[in-house]
VOPAGU-2260 file (C-alpha; in pm, 1 decimal, decimal comma):
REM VOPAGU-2260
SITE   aa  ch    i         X         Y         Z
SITE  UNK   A    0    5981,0    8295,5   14726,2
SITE  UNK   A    1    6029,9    8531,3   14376,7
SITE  UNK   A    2    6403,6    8547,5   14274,8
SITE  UNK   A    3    6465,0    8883,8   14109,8
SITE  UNK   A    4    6819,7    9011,5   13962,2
SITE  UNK   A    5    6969,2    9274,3   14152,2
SITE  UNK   A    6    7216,9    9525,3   14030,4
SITE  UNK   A    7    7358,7    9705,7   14371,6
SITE  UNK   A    8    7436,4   10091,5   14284,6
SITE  UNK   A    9    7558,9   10340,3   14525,3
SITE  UNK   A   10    7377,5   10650,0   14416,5
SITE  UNK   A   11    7037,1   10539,0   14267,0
SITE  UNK   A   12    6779,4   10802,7   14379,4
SITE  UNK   A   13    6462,4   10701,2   14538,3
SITE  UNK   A   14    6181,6   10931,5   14557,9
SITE  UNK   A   15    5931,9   10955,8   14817,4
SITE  UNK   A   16    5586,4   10967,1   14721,0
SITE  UNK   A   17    5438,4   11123,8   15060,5
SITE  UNK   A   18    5354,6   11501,4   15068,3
SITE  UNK   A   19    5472,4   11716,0   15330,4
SITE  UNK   A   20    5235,9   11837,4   15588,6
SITE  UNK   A   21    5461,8   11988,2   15834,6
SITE  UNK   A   22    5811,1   12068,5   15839,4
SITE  UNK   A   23    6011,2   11668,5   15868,9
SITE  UNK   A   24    6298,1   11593,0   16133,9
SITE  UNK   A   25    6437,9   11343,6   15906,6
SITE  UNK   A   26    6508,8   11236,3   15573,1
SITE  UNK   A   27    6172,3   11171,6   15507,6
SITE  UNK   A   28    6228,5   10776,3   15487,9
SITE  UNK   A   29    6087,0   10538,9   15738,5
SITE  UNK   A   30    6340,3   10396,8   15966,6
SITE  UNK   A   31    6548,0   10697,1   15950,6
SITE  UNK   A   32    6492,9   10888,0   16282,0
SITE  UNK   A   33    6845,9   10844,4   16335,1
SITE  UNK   A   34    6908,3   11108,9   16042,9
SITE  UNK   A   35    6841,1   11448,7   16197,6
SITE  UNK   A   36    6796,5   11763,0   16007,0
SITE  UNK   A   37    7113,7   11977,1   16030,7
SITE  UNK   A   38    7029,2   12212,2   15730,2
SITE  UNK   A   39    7277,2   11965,6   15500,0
SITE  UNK   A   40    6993,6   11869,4   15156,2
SITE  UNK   A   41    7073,9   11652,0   14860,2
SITE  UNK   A   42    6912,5   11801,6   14603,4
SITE  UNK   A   43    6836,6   11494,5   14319,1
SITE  UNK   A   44    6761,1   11504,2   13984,4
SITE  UNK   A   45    6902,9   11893,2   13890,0
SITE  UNK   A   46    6963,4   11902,5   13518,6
SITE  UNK   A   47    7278,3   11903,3   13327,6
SITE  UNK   A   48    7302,6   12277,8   13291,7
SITE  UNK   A   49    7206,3   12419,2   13624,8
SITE  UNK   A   50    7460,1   12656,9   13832,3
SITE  UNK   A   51    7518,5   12707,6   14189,8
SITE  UNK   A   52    7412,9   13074,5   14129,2
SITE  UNK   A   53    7073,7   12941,5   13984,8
SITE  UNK   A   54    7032,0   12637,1   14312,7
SITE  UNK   A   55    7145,3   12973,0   14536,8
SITE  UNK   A   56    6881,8   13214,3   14399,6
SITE  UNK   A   57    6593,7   12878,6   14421,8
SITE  UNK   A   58    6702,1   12732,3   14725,3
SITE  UNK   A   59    6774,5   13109,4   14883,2
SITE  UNK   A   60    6401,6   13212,8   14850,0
SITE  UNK   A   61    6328,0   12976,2   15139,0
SITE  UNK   A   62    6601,8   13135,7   15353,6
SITE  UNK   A   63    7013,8   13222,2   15384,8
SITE  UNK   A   64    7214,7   12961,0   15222,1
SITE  UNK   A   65    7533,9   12849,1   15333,3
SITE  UNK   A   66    7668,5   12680,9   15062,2
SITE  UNK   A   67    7585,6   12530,7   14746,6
SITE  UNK   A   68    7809,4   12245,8   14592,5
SITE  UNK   A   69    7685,2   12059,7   14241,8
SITE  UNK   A   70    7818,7   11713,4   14172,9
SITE  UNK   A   71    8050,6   11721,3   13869,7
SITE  UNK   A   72    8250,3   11433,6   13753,6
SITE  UNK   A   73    8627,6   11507,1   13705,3
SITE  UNK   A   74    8799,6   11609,4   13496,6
SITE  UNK   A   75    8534,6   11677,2   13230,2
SITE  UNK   A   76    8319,4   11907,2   13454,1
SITE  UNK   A   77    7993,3   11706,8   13358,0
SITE  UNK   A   78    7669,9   11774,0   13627,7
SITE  UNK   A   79    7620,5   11429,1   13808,0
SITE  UNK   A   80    7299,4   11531,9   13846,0
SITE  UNK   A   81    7268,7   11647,7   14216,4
SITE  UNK   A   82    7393,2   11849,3   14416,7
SITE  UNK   A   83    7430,9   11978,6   14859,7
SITE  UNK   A   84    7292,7   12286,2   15005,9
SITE  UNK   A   85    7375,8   12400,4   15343,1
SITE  UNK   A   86    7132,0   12632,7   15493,2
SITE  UNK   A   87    7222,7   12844,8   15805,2
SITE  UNK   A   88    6906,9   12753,7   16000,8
SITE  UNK   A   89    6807,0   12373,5   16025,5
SITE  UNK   A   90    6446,2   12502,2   16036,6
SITE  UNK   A   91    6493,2   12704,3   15729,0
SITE  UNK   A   92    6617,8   12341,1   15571,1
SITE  UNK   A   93    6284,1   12176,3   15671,6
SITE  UNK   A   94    6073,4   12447,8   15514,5
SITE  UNK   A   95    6316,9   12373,9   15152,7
SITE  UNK   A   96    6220,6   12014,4   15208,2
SITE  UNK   A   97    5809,1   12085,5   15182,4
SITE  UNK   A   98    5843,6   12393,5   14931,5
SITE  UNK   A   99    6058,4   12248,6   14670,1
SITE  UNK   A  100    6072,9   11909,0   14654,8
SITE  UNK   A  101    5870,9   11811,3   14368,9
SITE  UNK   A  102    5973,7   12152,7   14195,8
SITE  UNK   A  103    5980,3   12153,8   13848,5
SITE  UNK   A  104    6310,3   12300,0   13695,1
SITE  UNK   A  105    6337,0   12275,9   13366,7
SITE  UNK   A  106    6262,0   11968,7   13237,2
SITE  UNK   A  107    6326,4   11786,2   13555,4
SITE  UNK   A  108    6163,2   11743,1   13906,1
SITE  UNK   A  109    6370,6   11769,9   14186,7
SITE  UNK   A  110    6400,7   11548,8   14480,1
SITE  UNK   A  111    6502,6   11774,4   14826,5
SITE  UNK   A  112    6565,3   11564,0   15143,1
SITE  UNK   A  113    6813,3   11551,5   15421,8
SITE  UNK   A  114    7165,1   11488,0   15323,9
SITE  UNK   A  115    7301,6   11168,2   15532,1
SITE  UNK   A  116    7622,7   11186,1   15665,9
SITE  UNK   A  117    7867,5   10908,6   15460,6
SITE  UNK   A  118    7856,9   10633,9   15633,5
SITE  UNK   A  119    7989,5   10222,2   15579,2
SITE  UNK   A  120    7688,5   10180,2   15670,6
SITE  UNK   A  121    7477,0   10300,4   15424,3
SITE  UNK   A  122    7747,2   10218,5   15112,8
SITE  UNK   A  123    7630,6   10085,4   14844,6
SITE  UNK   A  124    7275,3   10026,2   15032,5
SITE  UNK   A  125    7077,5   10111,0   14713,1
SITE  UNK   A  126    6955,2    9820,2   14502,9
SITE  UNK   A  127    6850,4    9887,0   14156,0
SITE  UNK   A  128    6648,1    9588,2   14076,7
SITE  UNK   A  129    6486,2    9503,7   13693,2
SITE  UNK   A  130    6331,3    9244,0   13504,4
SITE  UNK   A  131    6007,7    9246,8   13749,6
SITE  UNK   A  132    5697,5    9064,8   13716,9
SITE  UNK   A  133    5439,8    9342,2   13585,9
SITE  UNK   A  134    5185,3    9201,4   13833,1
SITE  UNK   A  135    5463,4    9225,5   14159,3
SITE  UNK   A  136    5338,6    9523,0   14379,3
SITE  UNK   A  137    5545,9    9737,6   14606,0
SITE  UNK   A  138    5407,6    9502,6   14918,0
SITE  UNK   A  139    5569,0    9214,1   14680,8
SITE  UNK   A  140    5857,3    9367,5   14669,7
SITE  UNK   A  141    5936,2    9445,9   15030,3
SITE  UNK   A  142    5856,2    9123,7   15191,0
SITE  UNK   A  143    6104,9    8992,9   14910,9
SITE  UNK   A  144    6394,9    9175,6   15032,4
SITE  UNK   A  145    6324,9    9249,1   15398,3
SITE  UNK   A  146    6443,2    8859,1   15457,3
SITE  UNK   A  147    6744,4    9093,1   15400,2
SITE  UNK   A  148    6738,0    9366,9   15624,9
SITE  UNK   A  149    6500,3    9643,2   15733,1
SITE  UNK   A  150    6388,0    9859,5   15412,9
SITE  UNK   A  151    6430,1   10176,5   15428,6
SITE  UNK   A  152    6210,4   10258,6   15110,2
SITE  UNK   A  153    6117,5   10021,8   14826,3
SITE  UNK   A  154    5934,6   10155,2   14472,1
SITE  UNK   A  155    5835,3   10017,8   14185,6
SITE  UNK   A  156    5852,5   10280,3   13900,0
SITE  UNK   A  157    5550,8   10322,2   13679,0
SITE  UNK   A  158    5477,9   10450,2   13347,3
SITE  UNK   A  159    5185,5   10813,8   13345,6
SITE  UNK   A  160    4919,2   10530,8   13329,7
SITE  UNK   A  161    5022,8   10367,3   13698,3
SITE  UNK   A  162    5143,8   10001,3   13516,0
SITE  UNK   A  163    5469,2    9874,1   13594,1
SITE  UNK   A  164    5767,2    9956,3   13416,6
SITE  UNK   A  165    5929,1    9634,2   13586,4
SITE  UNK   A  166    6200,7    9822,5   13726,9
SITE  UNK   A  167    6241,5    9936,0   14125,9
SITE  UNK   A  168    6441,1   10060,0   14422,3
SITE  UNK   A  169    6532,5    9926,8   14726,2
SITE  UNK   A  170    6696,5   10112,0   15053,2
C-alpha cells in the first residue's frame, strides 16, 4: 500500500475533465445521481475582479437568471473565487453547464456544475493531497483512497506537457 500526506480542505475545486454531450442531470461527478439539477450552479474559479452584473450578463445569455451571489470574505470584501447562480428553468441550468464550463474569462477558466445542497455529509469531503510519486497515476490514486470510501472524483494535476505536478484531489 502507498502512504501519501493528506491535507483535508473544505472547498478545494475539482474539475471534471469529460465534455458535455447532452444536457447532465447531475453534478457531473460519478456517484452523484443523488444531486439533481434544480437550476442552483457553483461557478469555480471566477477571478478576483468579476461582478454579479458581469456573471448576470454571461450566465444570462443562456437564459433568465434568478440570482447571482459571488463569494466574498468578510469584512474585507475580497472575491473567494466562486460564486451561485440560480436560473429560473432547471433546463436552462443544464444548457449553462455544457456552454460555459470551460469558458475562458479573463485570465481564468471557469468550472460550472450543479450546486450541492450543504450537507454533513459532504463537509470537509475534499482531500487535497501533495508530495506524490511522479510515476502514481490517477488509477493509483483511487484504489489508494477508495479503502476509504466511494470516490466521487480523484485527479492528479499536470503541468501543459501531461507530467505530474505531484499534487491531486480527492472527493
Amino acid at each position: 500500500m502507498i502512504r501519501l500526506p493528506v491535507l483535508i480542505l473544505s472547498s478545494s475545486p475539482i474539475s471534471s475533465d469529460s465534455p458535455c454531450s447532452s444536457p447532465p442531470e447531475n453534478s457531473g461527478f460519478a456517484g452523484s445521481e443523488d444531486c439533481i439539477n434544480t437550476g442552483n450552479l457553483i461557478i469555480n474559479y471566477i477571478p478576483p475582479n468579476t461582478t454579479e452584473y458581469e456573471l448576470q450578463q454571461l450566465f444570462g445569455k443562456v437564459g433568465p437568471v434568478e440570482n447571482v451571489k459571488i463569494v466574498r470574505k468578510k469584512p474585507e470584501g475580497h472575491c473567494l473565487g466562486y460564486a451561485f447562480i440560480k436560473y429560473c428553468n432547471p433546463e436552462d441550468a443544464s444548457n449553462a453547464i455544457c456552454r460555459l464550463n470551460g469558458y475562458r474569462l479573463q485570465n481564468k477558466v471557469l468550472k460550472v456544475s450543479v450546486a450541492r445542497p450543504s450537507s454533513p455529509d459532504i463537509k470537509d469531503a475534499n482531500l487535497y493531497i501533495s508530495n506524490i510519486p511522479k510515476h502514481l497515476t490517477q488509477a493509483h490514486l483511487r484504489v489508494t483512497f477508495s479503502n476509504f470510501g466511494t470516490i466521487v472524483n480523484c485527479k492528479i494535476i499536470a503541468d501543459e506537457n501531461g507530467q505530474s505536478k505531484g499534487i491531486g484531489f480527492v472527493r
